[in-house]
SELUM-519741 format. One record per residue (C-alpha): x, y, z; residue number from 1; chain; residue in three letters. Coordinates in nm, 2 decimals. Layout:
GUGU        u        v        w   resi   chain   resn
GUGU        X        Y        Z    NUM       A    ALA
...
***
This chain:
GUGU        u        v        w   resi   chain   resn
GUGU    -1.08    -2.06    -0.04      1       A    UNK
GUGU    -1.35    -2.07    -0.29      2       A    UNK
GUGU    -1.37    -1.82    -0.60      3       A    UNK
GUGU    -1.67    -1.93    -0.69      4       A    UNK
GUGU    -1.89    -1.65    -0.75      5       A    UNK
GUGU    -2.22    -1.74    -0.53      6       A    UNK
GUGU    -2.00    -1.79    -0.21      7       A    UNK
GUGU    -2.24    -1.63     0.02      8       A    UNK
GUGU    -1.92    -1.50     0.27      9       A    UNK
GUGU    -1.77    -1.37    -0.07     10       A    UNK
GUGU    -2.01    -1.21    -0.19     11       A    UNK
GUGU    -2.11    -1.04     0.07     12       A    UNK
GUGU    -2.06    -0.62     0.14     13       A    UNK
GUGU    -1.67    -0.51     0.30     14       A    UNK
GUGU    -1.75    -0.44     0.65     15       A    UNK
GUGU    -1.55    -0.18     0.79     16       A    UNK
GUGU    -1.56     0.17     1.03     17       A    UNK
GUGU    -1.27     0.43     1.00     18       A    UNK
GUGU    -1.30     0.62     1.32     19       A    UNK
GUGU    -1.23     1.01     1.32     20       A    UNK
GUGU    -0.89     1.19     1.39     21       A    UNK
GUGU    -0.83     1.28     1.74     22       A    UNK
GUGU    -0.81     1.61     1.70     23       A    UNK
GUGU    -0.74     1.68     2.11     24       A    UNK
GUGU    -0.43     1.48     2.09     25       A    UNK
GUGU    -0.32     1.67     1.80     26       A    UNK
GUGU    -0.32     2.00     1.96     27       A    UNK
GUGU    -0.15     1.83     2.28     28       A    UNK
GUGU     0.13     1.68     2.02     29       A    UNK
GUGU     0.15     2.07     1.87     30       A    UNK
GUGU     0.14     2.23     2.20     31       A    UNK
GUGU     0.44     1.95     2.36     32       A    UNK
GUGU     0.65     2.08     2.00     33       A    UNK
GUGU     0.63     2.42     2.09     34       A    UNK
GUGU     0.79     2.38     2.45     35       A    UNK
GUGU     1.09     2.12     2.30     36       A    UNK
GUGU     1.44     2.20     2.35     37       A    UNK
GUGU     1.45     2.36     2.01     38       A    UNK
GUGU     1.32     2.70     1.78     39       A    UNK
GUGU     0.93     2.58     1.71     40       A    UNK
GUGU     0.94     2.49     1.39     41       A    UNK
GUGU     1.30     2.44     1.35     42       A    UNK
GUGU     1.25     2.05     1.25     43       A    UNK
GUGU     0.98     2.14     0.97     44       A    UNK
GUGU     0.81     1.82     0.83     45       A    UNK
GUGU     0.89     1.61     1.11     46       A    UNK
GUGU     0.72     1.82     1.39     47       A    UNK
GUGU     0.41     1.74     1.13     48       A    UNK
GUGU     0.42     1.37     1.09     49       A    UNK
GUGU     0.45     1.34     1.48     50       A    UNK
GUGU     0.12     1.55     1.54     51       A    UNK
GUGU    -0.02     1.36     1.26     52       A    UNK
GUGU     0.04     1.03     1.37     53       A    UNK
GUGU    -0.08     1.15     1.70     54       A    UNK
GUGU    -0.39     1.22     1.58     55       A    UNK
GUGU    -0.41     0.84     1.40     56       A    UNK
GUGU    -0.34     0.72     1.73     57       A    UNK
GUGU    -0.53     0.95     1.96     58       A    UNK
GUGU    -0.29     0.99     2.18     59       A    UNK
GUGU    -0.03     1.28     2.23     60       A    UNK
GUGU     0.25     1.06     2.26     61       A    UNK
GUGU     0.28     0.87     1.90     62       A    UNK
GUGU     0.49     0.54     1.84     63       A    UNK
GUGU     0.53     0.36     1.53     64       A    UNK
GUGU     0.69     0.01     1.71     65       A    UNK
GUGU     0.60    -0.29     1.62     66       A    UNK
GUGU     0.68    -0.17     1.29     67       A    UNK
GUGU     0.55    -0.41     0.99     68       A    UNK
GUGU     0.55    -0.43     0.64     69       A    UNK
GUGU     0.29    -0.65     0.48     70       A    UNK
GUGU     0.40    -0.76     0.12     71       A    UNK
GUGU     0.14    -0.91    -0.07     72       A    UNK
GUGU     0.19    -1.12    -0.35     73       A    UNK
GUGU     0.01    -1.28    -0.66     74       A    UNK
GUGU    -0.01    -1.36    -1.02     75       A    UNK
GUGU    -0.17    -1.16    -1.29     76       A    UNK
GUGU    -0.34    -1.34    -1.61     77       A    UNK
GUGU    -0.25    -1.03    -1.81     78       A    UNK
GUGU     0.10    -1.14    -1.83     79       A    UNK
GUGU     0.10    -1.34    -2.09     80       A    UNK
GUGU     0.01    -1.03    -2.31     81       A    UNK
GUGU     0.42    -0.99    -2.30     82       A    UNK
GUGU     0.37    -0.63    -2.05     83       A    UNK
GUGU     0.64    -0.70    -1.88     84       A    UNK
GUGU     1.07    -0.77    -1.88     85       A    UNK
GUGU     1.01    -1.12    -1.67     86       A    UNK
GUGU     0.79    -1.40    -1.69     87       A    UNK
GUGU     0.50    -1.45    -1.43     88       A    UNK
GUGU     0.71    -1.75    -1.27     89       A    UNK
GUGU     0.94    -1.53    -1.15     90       A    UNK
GUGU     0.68    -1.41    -0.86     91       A    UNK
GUGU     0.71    -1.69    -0.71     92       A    UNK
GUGU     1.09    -1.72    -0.72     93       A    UNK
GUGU     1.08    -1.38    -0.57     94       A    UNK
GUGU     0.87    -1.47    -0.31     95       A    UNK
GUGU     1.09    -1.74    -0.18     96       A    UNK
GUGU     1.36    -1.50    -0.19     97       A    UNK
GUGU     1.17    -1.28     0.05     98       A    UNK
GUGU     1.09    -1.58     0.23     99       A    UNK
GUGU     1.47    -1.69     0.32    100       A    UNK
GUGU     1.57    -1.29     0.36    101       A    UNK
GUGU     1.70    -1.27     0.07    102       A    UNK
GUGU     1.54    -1.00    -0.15    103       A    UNK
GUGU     1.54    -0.60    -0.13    104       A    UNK
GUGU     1.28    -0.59     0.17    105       A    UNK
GUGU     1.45    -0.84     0.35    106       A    UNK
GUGU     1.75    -0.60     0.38    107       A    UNK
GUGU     1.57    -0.28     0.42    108       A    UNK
GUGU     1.35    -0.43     0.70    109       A    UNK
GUGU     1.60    -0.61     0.92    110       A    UNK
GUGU     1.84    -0.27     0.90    111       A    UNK
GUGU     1.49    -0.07     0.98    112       A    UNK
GUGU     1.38    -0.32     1.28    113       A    UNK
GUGU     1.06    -0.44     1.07    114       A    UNK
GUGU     0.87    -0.73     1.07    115       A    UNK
GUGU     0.80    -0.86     0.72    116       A    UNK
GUGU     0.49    -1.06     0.66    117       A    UNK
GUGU     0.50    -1.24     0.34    118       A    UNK
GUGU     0.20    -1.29     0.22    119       A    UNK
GUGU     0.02    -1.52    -0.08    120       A    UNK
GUGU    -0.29    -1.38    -0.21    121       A    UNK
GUGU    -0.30    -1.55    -0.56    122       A    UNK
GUGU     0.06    -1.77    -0.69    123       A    UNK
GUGU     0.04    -1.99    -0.97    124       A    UNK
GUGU     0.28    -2.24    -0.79    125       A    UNK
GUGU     0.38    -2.36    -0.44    126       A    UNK
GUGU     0.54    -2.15    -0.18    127       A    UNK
GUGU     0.71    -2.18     0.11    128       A    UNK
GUGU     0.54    -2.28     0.41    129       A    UNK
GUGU     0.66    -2.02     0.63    130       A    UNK
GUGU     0.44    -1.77     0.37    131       A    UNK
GUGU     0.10    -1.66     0.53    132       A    UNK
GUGU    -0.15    -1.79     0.35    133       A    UNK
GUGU    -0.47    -1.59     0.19    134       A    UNK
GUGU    -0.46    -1.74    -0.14    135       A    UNK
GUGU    -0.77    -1.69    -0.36    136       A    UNK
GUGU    -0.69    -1.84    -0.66    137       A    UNK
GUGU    -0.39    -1.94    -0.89    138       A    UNK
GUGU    -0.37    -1.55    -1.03    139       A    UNK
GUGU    -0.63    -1.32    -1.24    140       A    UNK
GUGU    -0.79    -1.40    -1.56    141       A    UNK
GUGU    -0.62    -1.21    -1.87    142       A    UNK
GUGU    -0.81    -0.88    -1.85    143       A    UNK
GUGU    -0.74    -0.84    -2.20    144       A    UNK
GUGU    -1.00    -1.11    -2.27    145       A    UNK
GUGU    -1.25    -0.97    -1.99    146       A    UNK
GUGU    -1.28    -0.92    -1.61    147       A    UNK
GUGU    -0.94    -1.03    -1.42    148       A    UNK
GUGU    -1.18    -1.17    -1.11    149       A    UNK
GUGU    -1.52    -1.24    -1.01    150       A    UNK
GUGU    -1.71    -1.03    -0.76    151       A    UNK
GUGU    -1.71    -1.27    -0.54    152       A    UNK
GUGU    -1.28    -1.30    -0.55    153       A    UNK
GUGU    -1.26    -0.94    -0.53    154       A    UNK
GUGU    -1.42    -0.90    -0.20    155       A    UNK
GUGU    -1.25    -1.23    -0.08    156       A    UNK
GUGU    -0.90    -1.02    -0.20    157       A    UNK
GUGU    -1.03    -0.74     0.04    158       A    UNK
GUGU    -1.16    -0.97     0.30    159       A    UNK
GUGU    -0.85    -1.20     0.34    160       A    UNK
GUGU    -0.60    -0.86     0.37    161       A    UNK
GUGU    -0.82    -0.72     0.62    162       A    UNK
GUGU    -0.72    -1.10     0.78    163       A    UNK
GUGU    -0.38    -1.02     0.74    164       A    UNK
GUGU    -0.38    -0.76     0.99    165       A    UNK
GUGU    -0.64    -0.89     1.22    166       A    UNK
GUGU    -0.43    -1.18     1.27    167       A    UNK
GUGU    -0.06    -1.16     1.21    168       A    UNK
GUGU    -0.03    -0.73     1.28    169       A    UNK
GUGU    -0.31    -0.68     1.55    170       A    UNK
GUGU    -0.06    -0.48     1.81    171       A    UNK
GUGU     0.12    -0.31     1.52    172       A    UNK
GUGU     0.21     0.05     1.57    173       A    UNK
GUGU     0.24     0.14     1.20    174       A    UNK
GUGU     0.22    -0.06     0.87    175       A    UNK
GUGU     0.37    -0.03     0.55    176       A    UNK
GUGU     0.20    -0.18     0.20    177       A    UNK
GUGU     0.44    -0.40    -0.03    178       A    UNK
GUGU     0.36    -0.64    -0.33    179       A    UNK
GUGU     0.50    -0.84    -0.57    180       A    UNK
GUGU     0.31    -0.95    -0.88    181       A    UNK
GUGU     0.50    -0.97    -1.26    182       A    UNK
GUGU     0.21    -0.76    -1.46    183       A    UNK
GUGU     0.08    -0.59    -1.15    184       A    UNK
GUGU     0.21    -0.26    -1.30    185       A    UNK
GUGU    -0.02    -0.28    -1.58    186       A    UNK
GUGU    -0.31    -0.38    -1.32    187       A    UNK
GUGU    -0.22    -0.06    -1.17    188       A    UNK
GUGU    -0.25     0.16    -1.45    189       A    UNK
GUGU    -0.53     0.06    -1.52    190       A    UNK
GUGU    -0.73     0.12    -1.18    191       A    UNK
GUGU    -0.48     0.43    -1.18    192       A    UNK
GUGU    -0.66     0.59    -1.48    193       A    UNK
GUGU    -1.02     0.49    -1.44    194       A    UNK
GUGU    -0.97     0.64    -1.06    195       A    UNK
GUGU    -0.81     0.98    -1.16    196       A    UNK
GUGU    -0.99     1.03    -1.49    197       A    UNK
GUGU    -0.62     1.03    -1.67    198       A    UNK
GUGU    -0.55     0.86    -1.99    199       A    UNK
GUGU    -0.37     0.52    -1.98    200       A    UNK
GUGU    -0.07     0.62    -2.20    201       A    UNK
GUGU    -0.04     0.93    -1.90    202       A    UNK
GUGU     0.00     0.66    -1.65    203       A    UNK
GUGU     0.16     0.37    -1.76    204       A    UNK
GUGU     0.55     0.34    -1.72    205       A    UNK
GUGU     0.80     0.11    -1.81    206       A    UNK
GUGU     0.78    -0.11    -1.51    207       A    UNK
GUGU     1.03    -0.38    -1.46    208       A    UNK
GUGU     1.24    -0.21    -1.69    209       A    UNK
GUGU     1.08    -0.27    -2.05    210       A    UNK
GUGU     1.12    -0.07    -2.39    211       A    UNK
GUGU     0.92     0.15    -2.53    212       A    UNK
GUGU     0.79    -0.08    -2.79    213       A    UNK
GUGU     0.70    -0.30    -2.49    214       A    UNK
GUGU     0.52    -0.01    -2.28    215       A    UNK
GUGU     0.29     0.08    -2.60    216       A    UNK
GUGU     0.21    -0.28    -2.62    217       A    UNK
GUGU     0.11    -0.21    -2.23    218       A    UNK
GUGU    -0.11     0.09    -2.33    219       A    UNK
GUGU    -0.30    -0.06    -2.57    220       A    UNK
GUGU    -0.39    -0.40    -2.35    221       A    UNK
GUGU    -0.47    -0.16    -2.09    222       A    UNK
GUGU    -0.73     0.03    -2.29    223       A    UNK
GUGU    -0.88    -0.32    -2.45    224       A    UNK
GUGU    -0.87    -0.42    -2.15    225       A    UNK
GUGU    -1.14    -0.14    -2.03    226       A    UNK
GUGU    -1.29    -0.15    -2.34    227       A    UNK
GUGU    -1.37    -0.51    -2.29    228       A    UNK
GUGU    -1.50    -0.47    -1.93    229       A    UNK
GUGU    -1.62    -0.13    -1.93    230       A    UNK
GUGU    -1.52    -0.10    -1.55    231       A    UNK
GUGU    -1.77     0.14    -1.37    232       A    UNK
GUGU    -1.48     0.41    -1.20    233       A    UNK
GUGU    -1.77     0.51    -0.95    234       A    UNK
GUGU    -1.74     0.14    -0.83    235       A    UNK
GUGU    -1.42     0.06    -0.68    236       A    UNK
GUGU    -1.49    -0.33    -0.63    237       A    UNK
GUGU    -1.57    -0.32    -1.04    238       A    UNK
GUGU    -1.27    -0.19    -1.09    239       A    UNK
GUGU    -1.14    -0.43    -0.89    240       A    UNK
GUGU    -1.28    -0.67    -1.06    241       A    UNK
GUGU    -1.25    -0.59    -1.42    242       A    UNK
GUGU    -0.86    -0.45    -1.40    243       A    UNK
GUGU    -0.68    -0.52    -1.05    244       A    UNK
GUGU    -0.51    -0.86    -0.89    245       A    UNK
GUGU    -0.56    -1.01    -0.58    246       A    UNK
GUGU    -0.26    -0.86    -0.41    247       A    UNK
GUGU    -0.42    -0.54    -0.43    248       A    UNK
GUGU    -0.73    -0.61    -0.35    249       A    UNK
GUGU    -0.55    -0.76    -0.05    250       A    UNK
GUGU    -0.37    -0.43    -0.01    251       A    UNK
GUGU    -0.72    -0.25     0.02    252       A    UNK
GUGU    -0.82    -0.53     0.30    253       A    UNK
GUGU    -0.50    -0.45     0.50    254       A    UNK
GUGU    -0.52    -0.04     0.42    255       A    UNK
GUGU    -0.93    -0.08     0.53    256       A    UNK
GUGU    -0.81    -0.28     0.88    257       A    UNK
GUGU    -0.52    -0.09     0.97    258       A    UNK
GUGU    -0.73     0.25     0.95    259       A    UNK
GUGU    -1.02     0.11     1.15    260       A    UNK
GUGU    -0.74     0.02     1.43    261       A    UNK
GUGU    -0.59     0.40     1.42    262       A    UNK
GUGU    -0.26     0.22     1.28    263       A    UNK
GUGU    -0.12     0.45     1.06    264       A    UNK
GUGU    -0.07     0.33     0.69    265       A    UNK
GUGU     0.24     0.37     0.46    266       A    UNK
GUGU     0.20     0.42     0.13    267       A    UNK
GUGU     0.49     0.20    -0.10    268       A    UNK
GUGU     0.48     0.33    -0.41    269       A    UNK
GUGU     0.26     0.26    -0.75    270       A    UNK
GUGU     0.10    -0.07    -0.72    271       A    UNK
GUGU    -0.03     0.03    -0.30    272       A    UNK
GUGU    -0.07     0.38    -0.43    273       A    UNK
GUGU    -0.33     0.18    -0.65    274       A    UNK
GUGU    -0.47     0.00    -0.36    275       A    UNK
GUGU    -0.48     0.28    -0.12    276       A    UNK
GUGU    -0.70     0.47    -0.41    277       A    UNK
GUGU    -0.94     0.17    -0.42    278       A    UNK
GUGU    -0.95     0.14    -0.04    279       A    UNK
GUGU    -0.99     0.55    -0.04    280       A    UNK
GUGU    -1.31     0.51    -0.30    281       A    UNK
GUGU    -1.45     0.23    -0.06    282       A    UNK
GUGU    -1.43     0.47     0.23    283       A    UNK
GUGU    -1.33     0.78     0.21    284       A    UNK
GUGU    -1.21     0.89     0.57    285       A    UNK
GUGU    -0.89     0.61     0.58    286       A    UNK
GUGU    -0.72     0.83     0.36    287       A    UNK
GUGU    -0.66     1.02     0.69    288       A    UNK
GUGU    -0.44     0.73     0.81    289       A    UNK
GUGU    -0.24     0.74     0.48    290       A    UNK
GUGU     0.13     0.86     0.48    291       A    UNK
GUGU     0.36     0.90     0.22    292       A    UNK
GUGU     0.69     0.70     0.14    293       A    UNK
GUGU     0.88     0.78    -0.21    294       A    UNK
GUGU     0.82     0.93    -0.51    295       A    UNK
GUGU     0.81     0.65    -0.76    296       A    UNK
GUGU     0.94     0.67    -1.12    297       A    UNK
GUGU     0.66     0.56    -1.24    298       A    UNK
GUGU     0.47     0.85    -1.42    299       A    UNK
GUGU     0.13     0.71    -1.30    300       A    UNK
GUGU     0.27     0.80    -0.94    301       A    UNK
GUGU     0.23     1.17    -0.91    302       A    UNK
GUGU    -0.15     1.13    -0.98    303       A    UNK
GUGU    -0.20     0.89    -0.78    304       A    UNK
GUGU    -0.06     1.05    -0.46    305       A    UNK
GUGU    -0.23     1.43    -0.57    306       A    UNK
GUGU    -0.54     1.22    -0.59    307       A    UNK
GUGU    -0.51     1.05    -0.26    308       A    UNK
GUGU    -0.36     1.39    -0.13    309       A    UNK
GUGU    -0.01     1.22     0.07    310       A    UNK
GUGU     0.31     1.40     0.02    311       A    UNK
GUGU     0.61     1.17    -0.05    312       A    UNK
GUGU     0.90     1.17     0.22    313       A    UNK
GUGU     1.20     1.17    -0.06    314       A    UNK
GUGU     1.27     1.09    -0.42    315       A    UNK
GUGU     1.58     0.81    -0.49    316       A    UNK
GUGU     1.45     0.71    -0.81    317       A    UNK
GUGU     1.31     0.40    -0.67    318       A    UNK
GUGU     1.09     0.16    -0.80    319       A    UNK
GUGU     1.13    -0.17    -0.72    320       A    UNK
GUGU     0.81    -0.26    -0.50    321       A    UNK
GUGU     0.81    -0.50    -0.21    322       A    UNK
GUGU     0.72    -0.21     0.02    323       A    UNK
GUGU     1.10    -0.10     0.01    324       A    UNK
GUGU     0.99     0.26    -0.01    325       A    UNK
GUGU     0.76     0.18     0.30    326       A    UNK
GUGU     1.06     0.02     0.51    327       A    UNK
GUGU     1.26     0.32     0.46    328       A    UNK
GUGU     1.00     0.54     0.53    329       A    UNK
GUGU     0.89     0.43     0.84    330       A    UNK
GUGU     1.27     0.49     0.99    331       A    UNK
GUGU     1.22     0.88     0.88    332       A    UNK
GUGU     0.81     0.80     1.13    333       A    UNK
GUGU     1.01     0.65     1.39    334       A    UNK
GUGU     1.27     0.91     1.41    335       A    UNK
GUGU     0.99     1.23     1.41    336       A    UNK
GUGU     0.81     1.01     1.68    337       A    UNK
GUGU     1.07     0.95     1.88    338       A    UNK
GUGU     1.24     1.31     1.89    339       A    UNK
GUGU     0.85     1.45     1.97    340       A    UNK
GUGU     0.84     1.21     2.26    341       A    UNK
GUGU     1.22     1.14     2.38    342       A    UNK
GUGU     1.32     1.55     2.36    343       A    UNK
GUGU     1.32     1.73     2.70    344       A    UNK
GUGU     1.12     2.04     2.76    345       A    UNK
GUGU     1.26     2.35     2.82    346       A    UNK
GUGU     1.18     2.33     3.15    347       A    UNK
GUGU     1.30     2.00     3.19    348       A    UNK
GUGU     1.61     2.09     3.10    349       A    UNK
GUGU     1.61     2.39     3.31    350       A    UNK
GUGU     1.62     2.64     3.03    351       A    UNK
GUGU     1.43     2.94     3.04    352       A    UNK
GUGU     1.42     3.07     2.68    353       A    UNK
GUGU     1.40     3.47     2.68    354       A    UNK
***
């Protein structure tokens, strides 16, 4: 794929269409709850996600199977600025863990009945062929020393995760966003406070774990960084440009196709939380196909999901990535869908409540 920056399919505008909530087959979904073999009410948030979710899917009886999780991954430029506890190899290594079931997601998926797709939207190094290819170049400029991408690769990011789902997660019945990328965390900051008018130091965190002479180091190549580029935050693909990586811009491309197909969308934690704001800015109506996984530690997160306006489905400190927030997530979906659909009535159980 080219990243040159005249590419005439690059460079030309995201296409994409985000049709409205059913709003008939959410009342259908609340009126069915209200006859269930239980006090209305009586299972609080999950009587909610099932009505939402039927309104994603326009239809009164929601289903999150096939369940996927779509982790992105790709290298960052601004690494070698020393923002992070690993070196950038180490996304690739990571990768190939993923690849032979090995890592986190790995686990969390097979125990959740997920289908991973591993995806590479930007390694600087071979990967294994079983890995879905969507490369657009061998990771982002330093944005320390100006714009991480082209125009032209950040709508090929977008365009190639839109891709993703179009061909590999077509019949999906929800999807969850995951990534890997050593610096993406600073990446994320960044497009994190340009999008919610925060300040950087607000925002950035500690990442994969580094001190806290390492996280001011992160602050101040995060506001260079903008102060090099001068990012226009009313312009998601300059922001994009300027600040992100190509596994979030691929992230927005998968977030922007999923919505148009009424698949609901599941929100991993601070890297897709960045992504889902972009993808949000680009069109503002997928954030009703948005739902909520953990709470991250990272203090960026809380903005980022008021912004958006997703409630998290439980806090265990997480913050590993990979869409393991997402994988366990979509088991708490599954489990609302399938007590809203699988429940008898009262009167098909031959109750008549008083």
């Amino acid at each position: 794929m080219t990243d040159a920056p005249d590419a005439p399919d690059a460079a030309a505008e995201i296409d994409v269409s985000i049709p409205h909530l059913d709003d008939d087959a959410r009342e259908a979904a609340q009126e069915r709850q209200q006859h269930l073999t239980k006090p209305p009410g009586s299972l609080g948030r999950l009587e909610t996600m099932a009505a939402d979710i039927a309104a994603m899917q326009a239809t009164p009886q929601p289903a999150v199977d096939p369940a996927v999780v779509a982790t992105l991954a790709a290298d960052h430029g601004v690494a070698s600025e020393g923002v992070s506890a690993y070196p950038q190899s180490v996304t690739g290594a990571m990768v190939e863990a993923v690849d032979a079931g090995g890592a986190a997601i790995s686990a969390l998926a097979a125990a959740g009945d997920i289908e991973t797709l591993v995806v590479d939207m930007g390694i600087a190094g071979d990967v294994p062929d079983g890995v879905i290819d969507a490369h657009v170049a061998d990771g982002t400029a330093n944005m320390a020393d100006g714009p991480a991408m082209t125009a032209a690769q950040a709508r090929e990011s977008i365009r190639n995760g839109q891709r993703v789902v179009a061909d590999h997660a077509a019949d999906a019945g929800i999807v969850g966003l995951g990534e890997m990328g050593i610096g993406n965390t600073t990446a994320s900051a960044a497009i994190t406070a340009l999008l919610t008018d925060r300040s950087v130091a607000a925002v950035t965190g500690h990442g994969t774990g580094i001190d806290e002479a390492t996280r001011q180091r992160k602050i101040e190549t995060i506001e260079h960084a903008i102060a090099v580029s001068e990012p226009d935050p009313d312009d998601p693909l300059d922001v994009l440009r300027c600040v992100g990586g190509f596994e979030i811009g691929g992230l927005v491309g998968v977030t922007l196709e999923a919505a148009s197909r009424r698949v609901p969308v599941v929100v991993d934690g601070f890297i897709a939380s960045a992504a889902a704001l972009l993808a949000v800015e680009i069109e503002p109506r997928v954030a009703d196909y948005l739902l909520g996984s953990h709470a991250s530690v990272e203090p960026g997160h809380a903005a980022q999901l008021d912004a958006l306006g997703i409630k998290p489905c439980f806090d265990y400190g997480m913050r590993l990535g990979e869409g393991t927030g997402a994988a366990l997530a979509i088991g708490i979906y599954r489990a609302a869908c399938t007590a809203h659909t699988e429940m008898a009535t009262f009167e098909e159980a031959g109750i008549k409540p008083e």
